[in-house]
N, C-alpha and C positions, 0 to 999 in steps of 0.2 A: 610493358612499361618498365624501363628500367629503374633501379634504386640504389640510394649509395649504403653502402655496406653501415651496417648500425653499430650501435656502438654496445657493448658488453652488458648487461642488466642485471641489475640486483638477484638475487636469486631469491626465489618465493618462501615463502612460509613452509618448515617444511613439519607435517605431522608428527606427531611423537605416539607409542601406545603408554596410554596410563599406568601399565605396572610401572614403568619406566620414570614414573615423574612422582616426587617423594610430595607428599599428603599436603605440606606447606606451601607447594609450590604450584597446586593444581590451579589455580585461580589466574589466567592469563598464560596458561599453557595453551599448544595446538594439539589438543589430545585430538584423536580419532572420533570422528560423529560414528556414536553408538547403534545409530539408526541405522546408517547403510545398509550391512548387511543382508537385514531382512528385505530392504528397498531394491536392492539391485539381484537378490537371490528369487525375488519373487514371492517370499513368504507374507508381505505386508499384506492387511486385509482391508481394501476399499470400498466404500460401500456396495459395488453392482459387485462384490464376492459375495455378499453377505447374503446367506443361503435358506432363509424361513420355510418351515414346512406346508403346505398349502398355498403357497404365494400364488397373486395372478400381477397381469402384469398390465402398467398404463400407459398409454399414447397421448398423445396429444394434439388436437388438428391445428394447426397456424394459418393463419391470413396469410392468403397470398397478394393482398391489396397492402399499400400501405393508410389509406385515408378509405372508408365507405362506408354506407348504409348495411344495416343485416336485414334485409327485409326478410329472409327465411331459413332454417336450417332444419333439414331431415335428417333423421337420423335413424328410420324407417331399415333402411337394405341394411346398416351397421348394427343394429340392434337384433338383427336376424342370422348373422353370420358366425361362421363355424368358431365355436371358443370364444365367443363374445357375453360378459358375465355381466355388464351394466355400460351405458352411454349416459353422460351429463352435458346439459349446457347451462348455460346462465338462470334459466329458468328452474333449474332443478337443485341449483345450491340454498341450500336452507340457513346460511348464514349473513350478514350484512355484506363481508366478502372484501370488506376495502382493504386495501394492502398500505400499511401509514408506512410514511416517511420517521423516520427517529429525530428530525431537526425542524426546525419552525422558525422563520425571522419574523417578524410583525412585519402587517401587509403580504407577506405571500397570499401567493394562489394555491389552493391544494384542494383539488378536485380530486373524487372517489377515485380510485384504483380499483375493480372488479378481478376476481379473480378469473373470469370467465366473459369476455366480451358481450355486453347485454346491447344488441340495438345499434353497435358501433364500432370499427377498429381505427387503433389509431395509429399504428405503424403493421410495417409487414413482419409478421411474426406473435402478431398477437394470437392470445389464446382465443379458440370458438369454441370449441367441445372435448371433451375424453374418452378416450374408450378402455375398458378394463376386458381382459380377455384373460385366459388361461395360460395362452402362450405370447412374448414379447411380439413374435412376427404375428401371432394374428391378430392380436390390437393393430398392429402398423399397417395389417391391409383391411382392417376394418375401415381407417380415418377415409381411403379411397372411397366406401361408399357413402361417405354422409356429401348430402348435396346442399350448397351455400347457395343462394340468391343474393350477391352485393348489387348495390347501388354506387358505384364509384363515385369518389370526392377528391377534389385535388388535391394533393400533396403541397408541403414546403420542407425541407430540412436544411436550409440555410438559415443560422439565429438571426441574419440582419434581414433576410427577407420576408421572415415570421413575422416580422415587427411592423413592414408595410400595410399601408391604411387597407388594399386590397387582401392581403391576402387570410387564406381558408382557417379560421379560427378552430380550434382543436375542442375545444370544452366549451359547453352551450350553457354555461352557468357563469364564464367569463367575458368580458369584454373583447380581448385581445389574448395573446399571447405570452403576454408577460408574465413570467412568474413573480418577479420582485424587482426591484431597482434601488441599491444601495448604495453608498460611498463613504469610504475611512477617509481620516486625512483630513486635510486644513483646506480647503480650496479658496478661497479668500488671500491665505497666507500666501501657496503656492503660485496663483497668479502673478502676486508682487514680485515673488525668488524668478519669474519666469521675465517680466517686466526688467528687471533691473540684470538680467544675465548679457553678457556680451554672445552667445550663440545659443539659438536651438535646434534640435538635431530630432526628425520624426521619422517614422517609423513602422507600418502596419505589418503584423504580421496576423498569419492561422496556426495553431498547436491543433494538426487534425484530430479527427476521431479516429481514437484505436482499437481494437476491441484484442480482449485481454489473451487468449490461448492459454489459460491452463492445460498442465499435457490431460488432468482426468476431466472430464469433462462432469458436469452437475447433474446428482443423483440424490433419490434417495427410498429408503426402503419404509415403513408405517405398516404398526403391529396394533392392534388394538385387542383388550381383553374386553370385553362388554362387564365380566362377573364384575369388576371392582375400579371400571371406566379409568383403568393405566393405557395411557396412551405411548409408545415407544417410536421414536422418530431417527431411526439411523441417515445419516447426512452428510452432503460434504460442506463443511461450516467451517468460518474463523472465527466465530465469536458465539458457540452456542447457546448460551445462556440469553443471549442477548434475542437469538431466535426465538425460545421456551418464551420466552416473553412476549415478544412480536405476535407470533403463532399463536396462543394461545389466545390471542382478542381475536384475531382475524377469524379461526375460527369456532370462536364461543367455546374451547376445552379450557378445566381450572387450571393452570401452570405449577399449582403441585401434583397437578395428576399427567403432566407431559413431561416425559424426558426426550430429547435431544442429544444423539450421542455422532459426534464424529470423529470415525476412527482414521487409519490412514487416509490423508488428502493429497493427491494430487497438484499442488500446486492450488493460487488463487489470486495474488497479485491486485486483491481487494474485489476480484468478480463474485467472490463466496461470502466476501460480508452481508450480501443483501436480502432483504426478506422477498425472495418471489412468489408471486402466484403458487407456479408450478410443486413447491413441496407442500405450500397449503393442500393442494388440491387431491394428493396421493395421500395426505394426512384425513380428511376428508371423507373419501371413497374407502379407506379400509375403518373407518368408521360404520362406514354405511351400509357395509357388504360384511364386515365384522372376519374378515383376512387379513391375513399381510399384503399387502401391495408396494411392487417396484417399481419405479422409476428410473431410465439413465436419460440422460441426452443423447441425442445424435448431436452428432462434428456441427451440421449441419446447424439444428436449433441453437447451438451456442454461438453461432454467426450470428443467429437473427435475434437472437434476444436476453444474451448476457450483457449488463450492464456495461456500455463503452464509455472511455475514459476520454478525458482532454474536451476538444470541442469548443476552444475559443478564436472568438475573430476578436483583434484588439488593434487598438491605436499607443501609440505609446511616443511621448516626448520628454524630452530632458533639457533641460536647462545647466549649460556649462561655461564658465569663464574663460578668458582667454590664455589661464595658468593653468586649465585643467581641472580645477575645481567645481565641483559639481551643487548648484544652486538648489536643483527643484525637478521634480518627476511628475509626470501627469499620464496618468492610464484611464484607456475609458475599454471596457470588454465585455462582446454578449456571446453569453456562456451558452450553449447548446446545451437542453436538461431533457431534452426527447419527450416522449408522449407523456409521460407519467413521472414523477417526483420516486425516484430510489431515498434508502437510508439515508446516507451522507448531500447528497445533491445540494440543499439548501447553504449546505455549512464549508464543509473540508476543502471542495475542488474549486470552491468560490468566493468563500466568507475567506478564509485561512489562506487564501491567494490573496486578496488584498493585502494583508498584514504582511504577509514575505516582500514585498515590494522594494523594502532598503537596500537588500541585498546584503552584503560586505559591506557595504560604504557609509559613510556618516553623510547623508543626506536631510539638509534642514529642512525644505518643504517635499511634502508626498500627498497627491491627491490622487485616487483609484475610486472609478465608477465601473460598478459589474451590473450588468441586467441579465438577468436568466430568460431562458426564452424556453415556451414547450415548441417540440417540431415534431415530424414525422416520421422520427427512427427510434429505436427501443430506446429506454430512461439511460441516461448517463451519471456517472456516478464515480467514486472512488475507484482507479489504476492507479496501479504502484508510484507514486508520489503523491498524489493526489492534489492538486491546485500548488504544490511546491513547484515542479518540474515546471509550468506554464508561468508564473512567476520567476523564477530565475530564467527562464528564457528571455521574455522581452526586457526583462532589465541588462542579461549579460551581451544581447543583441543591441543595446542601447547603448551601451559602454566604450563596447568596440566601436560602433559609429560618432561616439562622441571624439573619444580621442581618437579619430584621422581626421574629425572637422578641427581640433586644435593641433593636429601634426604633431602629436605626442605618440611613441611608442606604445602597444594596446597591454602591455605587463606594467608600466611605469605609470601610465593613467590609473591603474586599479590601484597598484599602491601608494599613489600619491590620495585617493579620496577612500582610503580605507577605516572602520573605525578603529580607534588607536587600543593598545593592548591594555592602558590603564585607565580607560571609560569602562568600563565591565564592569556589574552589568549593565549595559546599554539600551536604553529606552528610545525606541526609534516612533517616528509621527505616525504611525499605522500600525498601534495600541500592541503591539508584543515587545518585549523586553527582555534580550540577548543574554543567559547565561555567563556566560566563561567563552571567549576567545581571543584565536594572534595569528590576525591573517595572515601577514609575510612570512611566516614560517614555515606555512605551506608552498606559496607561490613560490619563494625562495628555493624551497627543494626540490620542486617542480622544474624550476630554469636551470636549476643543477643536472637534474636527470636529462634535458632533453638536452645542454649543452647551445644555452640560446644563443648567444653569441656568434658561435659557429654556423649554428641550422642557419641563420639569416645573413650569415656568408654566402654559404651553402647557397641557399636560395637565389641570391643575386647572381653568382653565375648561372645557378641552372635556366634562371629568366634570357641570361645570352645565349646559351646553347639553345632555347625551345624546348624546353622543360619548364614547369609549372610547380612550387612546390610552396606549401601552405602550413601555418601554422595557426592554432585557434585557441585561446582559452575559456576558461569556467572557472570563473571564483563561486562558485555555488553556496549559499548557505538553506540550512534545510527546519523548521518546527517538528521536534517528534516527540516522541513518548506520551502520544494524546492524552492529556487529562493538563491542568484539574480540573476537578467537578467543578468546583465556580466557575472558570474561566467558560469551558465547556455548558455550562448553563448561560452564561453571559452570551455566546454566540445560538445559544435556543436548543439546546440537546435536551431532549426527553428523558437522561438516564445518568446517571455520576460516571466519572470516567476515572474511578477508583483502580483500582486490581487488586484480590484477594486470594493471600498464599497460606500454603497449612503445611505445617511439617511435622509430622507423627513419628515416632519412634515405635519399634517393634520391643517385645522384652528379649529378643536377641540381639538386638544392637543395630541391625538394619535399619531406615530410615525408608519414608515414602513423602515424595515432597509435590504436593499438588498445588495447582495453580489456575486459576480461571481464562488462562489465554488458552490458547488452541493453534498448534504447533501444526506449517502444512507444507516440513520442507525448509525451517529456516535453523532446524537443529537444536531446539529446545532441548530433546529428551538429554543431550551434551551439556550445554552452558548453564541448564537448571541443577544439574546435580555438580559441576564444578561450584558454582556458586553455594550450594548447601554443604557440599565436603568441606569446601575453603571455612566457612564459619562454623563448621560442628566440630572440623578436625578429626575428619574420618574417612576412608578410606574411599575413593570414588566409587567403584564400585560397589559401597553399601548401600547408597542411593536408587532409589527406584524414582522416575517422574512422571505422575499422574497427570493428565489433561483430554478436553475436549468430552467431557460426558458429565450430561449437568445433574445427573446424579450420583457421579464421586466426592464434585466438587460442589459447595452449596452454593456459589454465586461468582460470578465472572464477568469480566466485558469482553474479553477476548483480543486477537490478535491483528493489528492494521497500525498503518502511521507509526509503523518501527516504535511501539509502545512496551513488546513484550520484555525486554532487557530493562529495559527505563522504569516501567511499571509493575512488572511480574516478577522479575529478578526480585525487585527491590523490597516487595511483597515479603515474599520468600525470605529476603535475609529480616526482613524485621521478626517474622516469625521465628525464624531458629534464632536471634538475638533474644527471644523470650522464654524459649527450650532452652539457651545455657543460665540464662539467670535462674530458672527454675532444678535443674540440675544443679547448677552451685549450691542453692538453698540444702538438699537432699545429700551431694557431697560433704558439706561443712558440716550436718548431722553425722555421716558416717564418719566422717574423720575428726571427729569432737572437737571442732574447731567454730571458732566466729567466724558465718559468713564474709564478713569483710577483709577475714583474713586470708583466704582462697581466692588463691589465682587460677584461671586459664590459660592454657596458650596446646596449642595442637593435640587437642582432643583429650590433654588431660589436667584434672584439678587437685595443686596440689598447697599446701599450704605455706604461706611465705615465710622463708628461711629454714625450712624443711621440707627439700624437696624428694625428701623418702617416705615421709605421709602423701600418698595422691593414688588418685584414682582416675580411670578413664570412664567416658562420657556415655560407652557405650554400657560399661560395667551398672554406671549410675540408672540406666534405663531400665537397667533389670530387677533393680532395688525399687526403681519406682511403681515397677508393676507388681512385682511382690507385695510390696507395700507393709514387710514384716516390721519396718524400723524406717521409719520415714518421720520428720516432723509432725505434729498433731493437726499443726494451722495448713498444712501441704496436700493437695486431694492427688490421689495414685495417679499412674500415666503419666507419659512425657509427649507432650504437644503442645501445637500454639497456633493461632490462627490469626493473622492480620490483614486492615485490610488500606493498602499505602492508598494514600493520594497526595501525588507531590505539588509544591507551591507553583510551581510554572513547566510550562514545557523544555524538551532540554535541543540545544542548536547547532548541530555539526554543524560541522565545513568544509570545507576542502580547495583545492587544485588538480583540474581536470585540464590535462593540454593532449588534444590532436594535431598530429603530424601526416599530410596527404601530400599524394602525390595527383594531378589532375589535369585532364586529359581534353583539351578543348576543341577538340575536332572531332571525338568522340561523346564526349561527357564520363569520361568513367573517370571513377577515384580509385585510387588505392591508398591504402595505409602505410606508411612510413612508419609511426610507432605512435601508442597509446599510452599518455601516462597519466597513473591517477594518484596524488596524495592527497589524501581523506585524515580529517581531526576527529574521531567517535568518541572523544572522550576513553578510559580506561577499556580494557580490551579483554573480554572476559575469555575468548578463544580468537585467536589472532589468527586462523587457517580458515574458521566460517566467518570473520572478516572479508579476507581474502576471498572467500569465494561468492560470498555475497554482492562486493567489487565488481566483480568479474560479473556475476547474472544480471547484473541491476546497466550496467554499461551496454550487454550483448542489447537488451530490452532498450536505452536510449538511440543505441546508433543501428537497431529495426526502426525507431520512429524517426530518425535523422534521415534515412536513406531508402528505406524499404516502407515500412509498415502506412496502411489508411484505411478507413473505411470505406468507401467511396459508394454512391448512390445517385441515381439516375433522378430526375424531375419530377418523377412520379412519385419516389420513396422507394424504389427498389435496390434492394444491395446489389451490387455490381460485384464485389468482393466478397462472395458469400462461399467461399471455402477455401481451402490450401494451395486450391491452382489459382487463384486469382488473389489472394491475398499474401503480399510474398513477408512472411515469417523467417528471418535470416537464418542460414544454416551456419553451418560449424565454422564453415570456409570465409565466409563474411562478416565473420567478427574479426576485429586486431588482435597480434599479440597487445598485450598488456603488461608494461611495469608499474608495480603498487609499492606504496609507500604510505607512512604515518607520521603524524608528530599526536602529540597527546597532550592537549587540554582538559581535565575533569569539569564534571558539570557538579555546580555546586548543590545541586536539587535533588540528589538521591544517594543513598547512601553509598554504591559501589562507583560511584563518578561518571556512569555511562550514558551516551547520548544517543546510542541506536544510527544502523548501519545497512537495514535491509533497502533503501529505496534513494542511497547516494548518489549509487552509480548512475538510477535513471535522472533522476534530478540535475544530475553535473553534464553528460555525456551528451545529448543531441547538441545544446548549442556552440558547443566545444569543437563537435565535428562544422556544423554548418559555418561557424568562423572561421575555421581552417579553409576549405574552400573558398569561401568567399575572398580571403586574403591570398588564396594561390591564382583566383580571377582578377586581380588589382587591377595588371596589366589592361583589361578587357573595360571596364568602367564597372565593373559587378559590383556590386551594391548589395544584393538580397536574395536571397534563392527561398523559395518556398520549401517547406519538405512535404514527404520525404521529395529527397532532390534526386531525380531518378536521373539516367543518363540523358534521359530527353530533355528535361527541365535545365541540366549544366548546360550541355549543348544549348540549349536556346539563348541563354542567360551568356555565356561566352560567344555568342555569336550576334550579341543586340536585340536578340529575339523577346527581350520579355524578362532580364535578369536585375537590372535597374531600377530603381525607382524611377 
């Protein structure tokens, strides 16, 4: 397919090494991520490296039904078999074993979770039994001898077919299906705004199920000492503490006697937020047998039963004037929650998707109804956006159809119903309340960079020639830096959504700056220690960054919903904010001067209008550990521990435009060019910006074009590995130009609004508008994703692309 020659692009962000960038200036520099090295040399230590002495090792047998009876399980030939050191089933777990959800709305359903299938499974992948053997392979050919007796039961894993009056009820303590049935929004109001509009514009779309691919797959190792009942849980986790917690009810050990440590992770994309069985159960068995015991996943089990993301079927309509003006929204969505309720389930992918529904726009009425529905595929849960990404979908898929039913330009419709840059902050009818933003100055740079004017020249000839060429945008905006705890309590969390940071000083001047998130790949161990250099005035390199081990740290919520910069950063700086007040104290003793007359500024305290009395910070740390001449009222040591919780969440934004090329006698696309400007508020390292951009995008245009779970009528995955589940390679992602503007969020000290989960947020319906606008000519209307080439083909050929 040919393409017309592109035009010149900004050039990327380009790294700097830190000797290189002077102490003052480290804060918004692209220093080098610290981590690589050991990441890409092979030194990093994952948990299935983690090498205990006496280890045996555990299996795990899965359903191969998705819905039946247990009427039997032997375990007779496996319990006989060479290196086989214990077998468990349901019957043999000595604890209550439910696996809780972290969220609650009034009225859910929340039926036991078993760690071990008792009597029933309820998707294919469920646990039945374990085997603990000497050697990993011969647990794994153990599972082959234990003999099941099912009683098959029908399946449903469509949420709107779950809901019909026939179909096969999942949990014999409920009536139906339903988990919950909520609605934000004015519905009353929005009726009238929908009554009195001169057009409505509707709309159904699917956001399928995806399941996440982390490249490590979920492991974990369990050390138990019996003499003094320390339990040791090595993991791959984004929120340990948060596990210690979990684990600890699930089952019956004290949570100061269990530590949870995860060392390098592999990737998690929120599959590792969640409390599953499976680490219960290795915690468990090296209890019981009084070893270490390991666990990895197979490729395989993380098909069948890591938490999958998305999973809404929804209707969506809008209400627009004949100016363009946008009256009233009305979403009605039932959410796929799978067999069993995960962590987030209740709240983030569902509750926190209502709330995003404004979008950009100053919309007067919004009414959004979600029901959750259980089916019969593993629990669904938190993916990288989490209820953001399916939220700005049907509203930015709403948009664009709005304005071609008023024959408004689809760039000039957004900024005509945008909210204005001096409403901030902006209290929208579906209860969140907008930070700091200025939408056209994203879009603005966005139609800079793509040269709109031109492409949609461009375009029009190519429609003469028999060339198809498209353009799509994403006014995307996003909820991150989960907390506050009220708020977070208001939608039913079990837990504060604080973040707690510590920064200690050595008596050589070194620093160690710990923090309760849990870094898995997003470059913490980098932006934590610019952020503590920048505020102590000391040299980046003296920084060391603690995380992921909930016995360095005494308490954490961990890393998800791009919280860790919003949250942990900010942590962090409040505590070194209390290291130099506390230093100052200690300085203006040595330099016999009135606290109040000592100033700071880059690492050193000197006293105003003699600036040859002063001292540095790191000098003062050494006096503080000494403690020979310190204040009376001053106790030795220099640290501080804080634990932030900000007033509101903080709300990037951005501009996302795809540019395609598409092929209608085939269905294939190609990319013409990707541009993405992003508003993350202040930029603490502008290169894992940049590359955060980049992964968060590759992950939206897999779910635009490639990625699904797909599942047979019975509950069986179809797409149950790498050959049938197509994860885009290298070759199938865009170039990419990125670009910023910068608004601060007023909610945290360093202005930051968090940037890991933009790209996917913005990207799928950025791509699928491009298409759809290079099908015009055709009547295309709507393409389902991913939009594979059969799907475009049909949809350009009258097959099924229209509504």
């Amino acid at each position: 397919m040919a393409t017309e020659e592109r035009q010149s692009r900004p050039e990327g962000v380009r790294t700097v090494d830190a000797d290189d960038v002077d102490a003052a200036d480290i804060l918004g520099s692209a220093v080098e991520r610290r981590e690589d090295p050991s990441l890409l040399t092979g030194d990093a230590e994952y948990t299935d490296d983690i090498q205990l002495p006496e280890t045996a090792h555990m299996a795990i047998l899965r359903s191969q039904y998705a819905h039946a009876r247990i009427e039997d399980i032997d375990t007779a030939a496996a319990e006989d078999s060479d290196g086989v050191v214990a077998v468990y089933t349901a019957e043999d777990i000595d604890v209550s074993g439910s696996v809780p959800t972290a969220w609650e709305i009034d009225g859910m359903a929340e039926p036991a979770h078993p760690l071990l299938a008792d009597g029933r499974v309820r998707y294919q992948g469920d646990a039945l039994a374990v085997v603990v053997a000497e050697e990993r392979y011969q647990a794994h050919d153990a599972l082959d001898l234990i003999d099941v007796d099912y009683d098959r039961l029908d399946a449903v894993v469509d949420p709107g077919d779950a809901l019909d009056d026939d179909a096969p009820v999942l949990h014999d303590d409920e009536a139906d299906n339903t988990v919950f049935d909520w609605d934000i929004g004015d519905a009353e109001e929005t009726d009238e705004a929908f009554a009195g509009a001169d057009n409505v514009v509707e709309l159904d779309v699917t956001n399928q199920l995806l399941i996440p691919n982390a490249m490590e797959p979920r492991a974990a190792v369990a050390d138990y000492n019996p003499s003094d009942d320390e339990l040791t849980v090595h993991m791959t986790s984004q929120n340990p503490h948060v596990h210690r917690l979990l684990m600890s009810g699930v089952i019956d050990h004290p949570e100061h006697k269990l530590r949870i440590n995860a060392p390098d992770v592999g990737g998690g994309f929120g599959s590792k937020i969640h409390h599953y069985p499976d680490e219960a159960l290795v915690a468990l068995a090296a209890k019981d047998i009084e070893r270490p015991i390991k666990w990895t996943a197979t490729r395989t089990e993380t098909y069948l039963t890591d938490a999958q993301g998305r999973g809404h079927e929804t209707h969506g309509e809008v209400a627009v004037d004949d100016d363009g003006t946008i009256q009233g929204l009305r979403i009605d969505t039932k959410a796929n929650l799978g067999a069993y309720l995960s962590t987030f389930a209740p709240a983030v992918p569902t509750y926190l998707y209502g709330t995003l529904t404004s979008g950009q726009y100053a919309i007067p009425a919004i009414h959004c109804e979600v029901t959750g529905v259980f089916t019969n595929v593993p629990p669904v849960d938190a993916y990288r956006g989490a209820g953001r990404p399916e939220a700005s979908f049907i509203v930015e898929r709403l948009v664009n159809r709005a304005a071609k039913a008023v024959d408004m330009d689809p760039a000039e419709f957004r900024r005509h119903n945008f909210v204005d840059p001096d409403d901030f902050p902006y209290a929208t009818p579906v209860a969140v309340e907008y930070d700091s933003g200025d939408y056209e100055k994203t879009l603005d740079r966005a139609l800079e960079m793509v040269d709109y004017e031109a492409f949609r020249e461009r375009q029009e000839q190519a429609r003469e020639d028999g060339r198809y060429l498209g353009i799509g945008f994403s006014c995307y905006i996003e909820a991150c830096g989960l907390a506050p705890s009220e708020i977070a309590g208001a939608l039913g969390a079990r837990a504060g959504l604080w973040e707690s940071g510590l920064v200690r000083f050595t008596p050589t001047g070194t620093v160690r700056a710990m923090c309760g998130t849990s870094g898995h790949g997003q470059g913490h161990d980098t932006t934590y220690a610019q952020v503590v250099a920048n505020e102590l005035g000391i040299d980046y390199d003296d920084v060391e960054v603690v995380e992921g081990d909930t016995d360095a740290i005494p308490q954490g919520m961990g890393t998800y919903g791009s919280r860790s910069a919003a949250v942990g950063a900010s942590a962090l700086v409040k505590s070194a904010e209390k290291v130099v007040d506390k230093a100052k104290t200690i300085a203006a003793h040595q330099l016999e001067a009135d606290p109040e007359d000592v100033e700071f500024d880059e690492g050193e305290f000197h006293v105003a209008g003699a600036p040859d009395r002063s001292m540095g910070i790191q000098d003062v740390a050494l006096e503080a550990y000494l403690a020979h001449d310190i204040p009376d009222d001053v106790e030795p040591g220099l640290e501080a521990t804080s634990f932030f919780d900000p007033d509101n969440f903080v709300f990037p934004f951005g501009t996302h435009v795809a540019m395609v090329e598409v092929d209608p006698r085939t269905g294939e696309i190609e990319f013409e060019n990707y541009v993405a400007v992003d508003d993350v508020g202040n930029q603490i390292n502008p290169k894992i910006v940049e590359g955060q951009i980049h992964g968060g995008v590759a992950q939206g245009v897999g779910q635009a074009l490639y990625e699904g779970a797909e599942y047979d009528e019975n509950g069986q995955l179809l797409t149950g590995s790498m050959q049938d589940y197509a994860v885009p390679k290298s070759f199938h992602i865009p170039e990419m130009e990125t670009d910023s503007t910068t608004t601060p969020s007023p909610v945290n000290p360093l202005g930051v609004k968090g940037v890991g989960e933009a790209g996917t947020i913005a990207s799928p319906q950025a791509v699928v508008n491009a298409v759809v606008d290079a099908l015009e000519p055709f009547g295309v209307e709507h393409i389902e994703m991913p939009m594979t080439n059969e799907r475009v083909w049909e949809a350009a050929s009258g097959e099924g692309g229209a509504d």
